[in-house]
C-alpha positions as CSV (number, residue, x, y, z in Angstrom):
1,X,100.1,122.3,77.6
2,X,101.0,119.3,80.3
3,X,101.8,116.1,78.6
4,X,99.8,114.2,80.6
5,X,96.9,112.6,81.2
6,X,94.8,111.1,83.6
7,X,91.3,109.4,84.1
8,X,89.8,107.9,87.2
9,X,87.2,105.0,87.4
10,X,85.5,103.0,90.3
11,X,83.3,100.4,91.0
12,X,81.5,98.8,94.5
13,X,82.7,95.6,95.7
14,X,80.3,95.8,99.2
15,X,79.9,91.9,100.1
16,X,76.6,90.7,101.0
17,X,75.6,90.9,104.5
18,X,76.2,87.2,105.8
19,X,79.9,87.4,104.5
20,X,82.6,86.4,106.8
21,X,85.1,89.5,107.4
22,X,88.7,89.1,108.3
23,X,91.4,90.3,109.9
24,X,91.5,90.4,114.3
25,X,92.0,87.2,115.1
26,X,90.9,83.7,114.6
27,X,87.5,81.7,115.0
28,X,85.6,85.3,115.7
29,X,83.2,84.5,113.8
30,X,82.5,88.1,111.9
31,X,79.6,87.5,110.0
32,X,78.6,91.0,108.0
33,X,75.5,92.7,109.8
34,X,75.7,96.0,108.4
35,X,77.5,98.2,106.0
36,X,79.0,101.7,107.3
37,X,80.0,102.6,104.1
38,X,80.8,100.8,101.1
39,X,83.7,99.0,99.7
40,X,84.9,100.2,96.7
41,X,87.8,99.5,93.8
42,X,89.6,102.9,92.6
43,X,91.7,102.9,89.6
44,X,94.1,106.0,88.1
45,X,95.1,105.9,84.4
46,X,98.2,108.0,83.9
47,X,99.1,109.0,79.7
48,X,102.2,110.5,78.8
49,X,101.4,109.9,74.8
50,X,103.9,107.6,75.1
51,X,103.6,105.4,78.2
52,X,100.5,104.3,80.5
53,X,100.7,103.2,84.3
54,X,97.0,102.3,86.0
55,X,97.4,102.3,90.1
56,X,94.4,100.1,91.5
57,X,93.4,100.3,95.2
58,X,91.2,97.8,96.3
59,X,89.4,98.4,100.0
60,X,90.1,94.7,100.9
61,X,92.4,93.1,103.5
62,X,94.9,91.4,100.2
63,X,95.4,89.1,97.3
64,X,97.8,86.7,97.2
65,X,100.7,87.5,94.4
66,X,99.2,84.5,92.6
67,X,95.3,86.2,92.0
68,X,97.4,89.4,91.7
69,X,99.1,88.2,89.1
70,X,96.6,86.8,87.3
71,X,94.0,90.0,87.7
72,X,96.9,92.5,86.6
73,X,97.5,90.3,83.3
74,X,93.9,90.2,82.7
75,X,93.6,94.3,83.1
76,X,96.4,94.8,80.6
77,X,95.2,92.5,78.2
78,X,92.4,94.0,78.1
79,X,94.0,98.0,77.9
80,X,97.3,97.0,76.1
81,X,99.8,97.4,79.2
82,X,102.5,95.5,80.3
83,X,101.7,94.1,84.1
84,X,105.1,95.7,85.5
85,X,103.1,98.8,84.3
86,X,99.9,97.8,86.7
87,X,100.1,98.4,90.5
88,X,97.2,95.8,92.2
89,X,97.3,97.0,96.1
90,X,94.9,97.1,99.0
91,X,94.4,99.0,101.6
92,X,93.9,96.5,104.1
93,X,90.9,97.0,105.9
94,X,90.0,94.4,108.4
95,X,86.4,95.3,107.6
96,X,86.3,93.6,104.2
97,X,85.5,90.2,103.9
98,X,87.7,87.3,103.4
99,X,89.4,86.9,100.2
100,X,91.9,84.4,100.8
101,X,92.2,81.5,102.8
102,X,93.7,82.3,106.1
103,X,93.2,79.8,108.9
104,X,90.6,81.3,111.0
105,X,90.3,84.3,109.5
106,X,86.7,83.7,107.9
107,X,85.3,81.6,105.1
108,X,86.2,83.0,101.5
109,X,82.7,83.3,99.7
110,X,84.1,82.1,96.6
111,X,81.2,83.8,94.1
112,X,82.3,87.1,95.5
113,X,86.1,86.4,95.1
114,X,85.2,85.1,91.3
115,X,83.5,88.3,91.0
116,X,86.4,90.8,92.0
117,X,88.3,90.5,88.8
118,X,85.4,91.9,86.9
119,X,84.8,94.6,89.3
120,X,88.5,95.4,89.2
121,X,88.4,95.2,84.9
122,X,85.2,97.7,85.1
123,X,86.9,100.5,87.3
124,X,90.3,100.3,85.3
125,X,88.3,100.6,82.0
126,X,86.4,103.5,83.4
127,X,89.5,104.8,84.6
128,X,91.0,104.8,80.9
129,X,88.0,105.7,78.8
130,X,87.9,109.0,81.2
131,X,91.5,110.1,80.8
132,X,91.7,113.8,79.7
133,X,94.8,116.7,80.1
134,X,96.1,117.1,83.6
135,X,98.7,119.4,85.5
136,X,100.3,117.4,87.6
137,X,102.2,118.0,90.7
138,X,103.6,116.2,94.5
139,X,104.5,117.6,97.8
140,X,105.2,115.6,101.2
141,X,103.4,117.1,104.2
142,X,103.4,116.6,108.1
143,X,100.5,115.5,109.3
144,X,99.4,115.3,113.0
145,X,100.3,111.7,113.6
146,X,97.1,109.3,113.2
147,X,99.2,106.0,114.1
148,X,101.5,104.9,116.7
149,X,104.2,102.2,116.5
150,X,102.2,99.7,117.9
151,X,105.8,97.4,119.3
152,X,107.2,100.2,120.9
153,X,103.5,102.0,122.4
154,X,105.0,105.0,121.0
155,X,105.3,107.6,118.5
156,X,108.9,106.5,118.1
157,X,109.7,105.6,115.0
158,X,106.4,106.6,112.6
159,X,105.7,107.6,109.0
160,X,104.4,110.9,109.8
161,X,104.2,112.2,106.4
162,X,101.3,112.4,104.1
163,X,102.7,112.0,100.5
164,X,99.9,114.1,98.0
165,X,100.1,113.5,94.6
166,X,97.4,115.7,92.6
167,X,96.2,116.0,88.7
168,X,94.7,119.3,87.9
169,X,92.1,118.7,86.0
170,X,89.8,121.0,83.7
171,X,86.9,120.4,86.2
172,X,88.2,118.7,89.2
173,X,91.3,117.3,90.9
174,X,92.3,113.9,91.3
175,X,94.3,112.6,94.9
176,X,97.1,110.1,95.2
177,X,97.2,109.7,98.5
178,X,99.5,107.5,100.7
179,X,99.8,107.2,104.2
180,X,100.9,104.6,106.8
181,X,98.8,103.1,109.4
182,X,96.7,100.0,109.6
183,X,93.4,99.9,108.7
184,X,91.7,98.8,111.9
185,X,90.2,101.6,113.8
186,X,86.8,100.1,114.5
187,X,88.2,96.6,115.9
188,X,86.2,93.6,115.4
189,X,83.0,95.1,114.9
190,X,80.4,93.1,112.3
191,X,80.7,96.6,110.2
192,X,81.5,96.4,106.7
193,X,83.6,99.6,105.9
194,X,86.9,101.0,104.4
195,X,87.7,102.2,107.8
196,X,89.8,105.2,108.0
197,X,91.1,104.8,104.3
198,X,87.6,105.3,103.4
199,X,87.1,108.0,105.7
200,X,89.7,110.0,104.2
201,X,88.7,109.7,100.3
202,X,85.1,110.5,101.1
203,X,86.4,113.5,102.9
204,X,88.2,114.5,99.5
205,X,85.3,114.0,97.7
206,X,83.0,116.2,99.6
207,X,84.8,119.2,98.6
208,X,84.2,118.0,94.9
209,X,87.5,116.1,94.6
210,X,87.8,112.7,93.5
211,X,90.8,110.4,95.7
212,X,92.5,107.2,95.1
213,X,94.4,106.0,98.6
214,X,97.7,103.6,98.5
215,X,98.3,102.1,102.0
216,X,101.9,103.1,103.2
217,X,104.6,100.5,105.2
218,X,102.6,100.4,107.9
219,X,103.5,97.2,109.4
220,X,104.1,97.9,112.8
221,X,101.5,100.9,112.8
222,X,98.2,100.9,114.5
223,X,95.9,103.6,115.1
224,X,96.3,106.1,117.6
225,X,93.1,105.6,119.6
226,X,94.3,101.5,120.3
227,X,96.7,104.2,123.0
228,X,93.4,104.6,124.6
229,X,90.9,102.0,124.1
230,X,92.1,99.2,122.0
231,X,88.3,97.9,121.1
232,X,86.3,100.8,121.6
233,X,86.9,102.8,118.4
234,X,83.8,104.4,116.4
235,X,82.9,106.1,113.0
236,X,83.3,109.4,114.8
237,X,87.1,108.4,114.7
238,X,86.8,107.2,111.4
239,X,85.7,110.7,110.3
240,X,88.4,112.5,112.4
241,X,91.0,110.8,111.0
242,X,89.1,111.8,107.4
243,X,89.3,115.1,108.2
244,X,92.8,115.7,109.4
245,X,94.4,113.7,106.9
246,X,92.1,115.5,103.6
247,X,92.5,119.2,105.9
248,X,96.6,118.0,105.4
249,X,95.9,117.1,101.7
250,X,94.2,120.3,101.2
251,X,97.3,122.2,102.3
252,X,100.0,120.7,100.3
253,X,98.2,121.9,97.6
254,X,99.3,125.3,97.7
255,X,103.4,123.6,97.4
256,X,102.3,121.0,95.1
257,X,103.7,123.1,92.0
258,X,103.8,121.6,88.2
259,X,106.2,119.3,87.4
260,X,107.8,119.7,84.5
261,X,109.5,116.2,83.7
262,X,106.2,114.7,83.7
263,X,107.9,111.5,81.9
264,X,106.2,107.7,83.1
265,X,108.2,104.9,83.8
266,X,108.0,101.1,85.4
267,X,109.7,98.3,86.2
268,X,109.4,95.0,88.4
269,X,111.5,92.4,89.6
270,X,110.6,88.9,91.1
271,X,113.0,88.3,94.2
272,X,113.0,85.4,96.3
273,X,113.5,85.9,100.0
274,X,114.9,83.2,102.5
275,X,113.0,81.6,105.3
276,X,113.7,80.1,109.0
277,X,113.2,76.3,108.5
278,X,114.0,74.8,111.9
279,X,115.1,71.0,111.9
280,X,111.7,68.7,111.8
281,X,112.6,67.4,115.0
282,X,111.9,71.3,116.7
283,X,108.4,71.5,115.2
284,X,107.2,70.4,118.6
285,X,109.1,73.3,120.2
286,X,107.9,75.6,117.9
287,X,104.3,74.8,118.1
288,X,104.7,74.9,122.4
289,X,106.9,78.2,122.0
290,X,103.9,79.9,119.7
291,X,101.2,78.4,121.6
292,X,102.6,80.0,124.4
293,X,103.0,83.5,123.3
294,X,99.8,84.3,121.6
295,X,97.1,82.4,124.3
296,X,95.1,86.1,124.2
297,X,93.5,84.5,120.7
298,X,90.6,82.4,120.8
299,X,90.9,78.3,120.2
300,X,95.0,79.5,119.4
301,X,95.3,75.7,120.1
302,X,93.4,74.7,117.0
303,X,96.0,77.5,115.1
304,X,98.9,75.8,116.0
305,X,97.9,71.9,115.8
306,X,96.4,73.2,112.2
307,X,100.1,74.8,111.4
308,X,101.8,71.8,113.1
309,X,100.2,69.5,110.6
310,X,101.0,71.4,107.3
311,X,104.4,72.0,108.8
312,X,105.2,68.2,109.2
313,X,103.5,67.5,105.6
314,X,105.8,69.9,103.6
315,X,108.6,70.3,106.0
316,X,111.3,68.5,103.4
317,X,110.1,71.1,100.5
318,X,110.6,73.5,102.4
319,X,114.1,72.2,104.1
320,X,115.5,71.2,100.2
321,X,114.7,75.2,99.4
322,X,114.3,77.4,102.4
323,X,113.1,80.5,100.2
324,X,109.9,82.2,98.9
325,X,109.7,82.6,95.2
326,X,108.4,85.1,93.0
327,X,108.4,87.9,95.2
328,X,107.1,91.1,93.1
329,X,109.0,94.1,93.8
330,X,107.9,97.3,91.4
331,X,108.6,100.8,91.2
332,X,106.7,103.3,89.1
333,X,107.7,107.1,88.4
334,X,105.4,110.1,87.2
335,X,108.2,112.9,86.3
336,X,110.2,113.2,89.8
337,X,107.9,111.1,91.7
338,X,108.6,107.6,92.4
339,X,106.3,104.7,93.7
340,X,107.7,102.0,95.1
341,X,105.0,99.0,95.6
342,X,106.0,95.5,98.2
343,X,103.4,92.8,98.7
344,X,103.3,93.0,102.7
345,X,103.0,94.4,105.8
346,X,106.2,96.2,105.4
347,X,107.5,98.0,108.5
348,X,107.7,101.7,108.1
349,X,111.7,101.7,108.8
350,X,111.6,100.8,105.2
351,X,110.0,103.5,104.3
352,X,112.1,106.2,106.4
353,X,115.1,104.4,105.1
354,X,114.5,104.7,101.3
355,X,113.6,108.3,101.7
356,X,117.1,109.2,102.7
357,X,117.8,108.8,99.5
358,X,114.3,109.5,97.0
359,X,112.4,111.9,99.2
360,X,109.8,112.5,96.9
361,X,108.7,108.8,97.0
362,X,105.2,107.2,98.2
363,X,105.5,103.3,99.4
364,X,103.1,101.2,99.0
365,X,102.2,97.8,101.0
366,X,99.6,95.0,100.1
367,X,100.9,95.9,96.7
368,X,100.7,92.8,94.0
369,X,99.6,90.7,96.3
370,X,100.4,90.3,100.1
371,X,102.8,87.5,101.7
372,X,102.6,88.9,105.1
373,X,104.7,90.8,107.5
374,X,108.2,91.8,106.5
375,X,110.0,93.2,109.6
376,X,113.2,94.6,110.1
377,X,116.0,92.1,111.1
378,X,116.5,94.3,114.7
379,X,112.8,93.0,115.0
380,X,113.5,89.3,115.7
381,X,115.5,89.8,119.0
382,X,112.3,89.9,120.1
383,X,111.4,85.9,121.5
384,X,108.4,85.4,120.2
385,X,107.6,88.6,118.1
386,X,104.0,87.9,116.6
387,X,104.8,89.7,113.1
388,X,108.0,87.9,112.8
389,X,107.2,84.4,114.4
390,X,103.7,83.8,114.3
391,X,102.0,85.3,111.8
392,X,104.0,83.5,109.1
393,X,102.5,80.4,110.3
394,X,99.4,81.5,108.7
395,X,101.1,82.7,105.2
396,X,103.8,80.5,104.6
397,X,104.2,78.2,107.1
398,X,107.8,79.5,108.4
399,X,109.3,82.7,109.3
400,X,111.3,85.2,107.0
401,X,114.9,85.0,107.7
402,X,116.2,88.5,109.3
403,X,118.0,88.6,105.9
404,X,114.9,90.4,104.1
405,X,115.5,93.4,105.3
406,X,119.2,94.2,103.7
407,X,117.7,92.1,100.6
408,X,114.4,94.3,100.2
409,X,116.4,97.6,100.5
410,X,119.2,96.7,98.2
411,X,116.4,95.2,95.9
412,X,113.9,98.1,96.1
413,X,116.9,100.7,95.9
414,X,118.5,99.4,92.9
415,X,114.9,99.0,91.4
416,X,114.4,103.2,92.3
417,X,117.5,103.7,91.1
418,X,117.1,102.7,87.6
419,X,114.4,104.8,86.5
């Protein structure tokens, strides 16, 4: 008889139609008009009699590590678990509304955001209350490539694999899917939907399967139609997407044999990675420089004279400690299966990197919050770069140092490692 076992819970988070969604761009003004499909908050309990992890995916843009932090203490209070024991991630739809308070990216509707962490408690209690004896078992397959590597406008350098974790169940099976591309498909549509995240669970579920998705390192991965029309996507490539990933899915099955060290394990670490803080006396530089590159957004000037003036106001802070603190890095295992979570936009080199070493390992972005994009150092010869130059001035006011790369490897390895 296995040793483990698992339960599944979830709950709807659909906003109200009205609710500003996020992601795009800035000043759009994406009010919701319709729903495609809803939102939802998935959670997986995992019992080895003697330990319990409980992996949450949330179909929302991200949390910051703050609300992450808080939620996940409030879930294992509630179920007796240790946070480091809790993976909080989203799959980063840009067809969610606006959780946190991005400049330009919509108004947060603070009742729904007070709401979330009750929606989040329900699933995981749902999710624990239904645990019963599952076979559990993990295979890595190819899958016909969905994203492209959206700085290169190529399939050079991808994540092409599916990573399909499954719990045979007396009745059912339960997913753990992971994948990396971003979660944009439809473009800046007044939709409300999971987009192709979505697209592949429901897929799993119409064949009697229930799914739970984790978003991969998917950073610098858009989908594949953006090659051909970079606004004119539709649910009909939603549901393609669905149905090549799940027909994948349904494959590995036949390799995903029983493990037999079916033993649980977590652990976390809080890092603190280093920032760019140019001299006070560049700021004006800096704002001209990003102004420059990024006209393509709407009222960009109002961006950067917003980012100009927080800049100024807590430039000596940030000069006296160049660094971002209490950066959550966590890695879970289920028998020879590891899960290694980062709170960004990671860029799938990560990925391809650590697997050189665990191949049987799923990575997980937006996980434990989300503090933006975290390229690779090669990335910032680019002048200009938007993931590593601009974007930051809308998370933490300055840019990662090229550093984070080398300390996020050695970080996340040593964290692998040690299970």
């Amino acid at each position: 008889m296995s040793a483990l076992r698992a339960g599944y819970g979830e709950t709807i988070i659909t906003p109200p139609l009205g609710t500003d969604l996020t992601g795009f761009g800035f000043y759009l003004d994406r009010k919701a008009e319709s729903v495609l499909d809803d939102l939802k908050v998935r959670a997986l309990y995992v019992d080895d009699r003697k330990t319990r992890l409980l992996i949450i995916s949330c179909d929302l843009l991200g949390l910051t590590v703050s609300r992450a932090d808080r939620v996940r203490s409030q879930v294992g209070a509630a179920l007796g678990l240790p946070a480091r024991n809790i993976l909080l991630a989203c799959t980063h739809t840009h067809s969610g509304p606006a959780t946190e308070a991005m400049p330009g990216l919509g108004k947060v509707d603070l009742s729904y955001r007070r709401r979330l962490p009750q929606a989040i408690m329900k699933a995981a209690e749902l999710a624990a209350a239904s645990n019963e004896d599952a076979e559990f078992g993990f295979e890595i397959e190819a899958a016909e490539p969905i994203g492209f590597n959206r700085r290169r406008r190529s399939f050079e350098e991808i994540d092409p694999w599916l990573k399909v974790a499954v719990f045979r169940q007396k009745n059912s099976r339960l997913f753990l899917l992971n994948y990396a591309c971003h979660a944009v498909t439809l473009g800046p549509t007044k939709e409300i939907s999971p987009d192709w995240p979505g697209a592949l669970v429901r897929e799993i579920e119409s064949g009697g399967d229930r799914g739970l998705f984790l978003q991969g390192f998917c950073g610098d991965i858009d989908p594949v139609v953006y090659l051909n029309r970079r606004l004119g996507a539709t649910a009909a490539d939603l549901g393609l997407y669905g149905k090549i990933l799940a027909a994948r899915a349904r494959k590995a099955l036949g390799r995903a044999l029983c493990v037999c060290d079916e033993r649980l394990r977590a652990v976390e670490k809080r890092v603190r990675l280093p920032l760019l803080v140019p001299p006070k006396g560049d700021l004006k530089k800096e704002a001209r420089a990003a102004l420059e590159s990024n006209r393509e957004f709407p009222r960009v000037r109002q961006i950067i004279r917003n980012w100009r003036e927080r800049a100024e106001k807590r430039h000596a802070a940030f000069q006296k400690s160049p660094w971002m603190e209490n950066v959550p890095v966590q890695a879970m295992a289920v028998g020879g299966l590891k899960i290694l979570g980062l709170p960004g936009e990671v860029f799938c080199r990560y990925g391809l990197t650590l697997r050189r070493s665990w191949p049987a390992l799923i990575t997980a972005g937006y996980a434990n919050g989300d503090i933006g994009y975290l390229p690779t150092r090669r990335a910032y010869s680019t002048p200009g770069d938007y993931a590593c130059y601009f974007a930051p001035k809308f998370y933490a006011l300055f840019p990662f140092s090229p550093a984070i790369e080398t300390i996020l490897l050695r970080e996340s390895g040593s964290l692998l490692a040690s299970l």
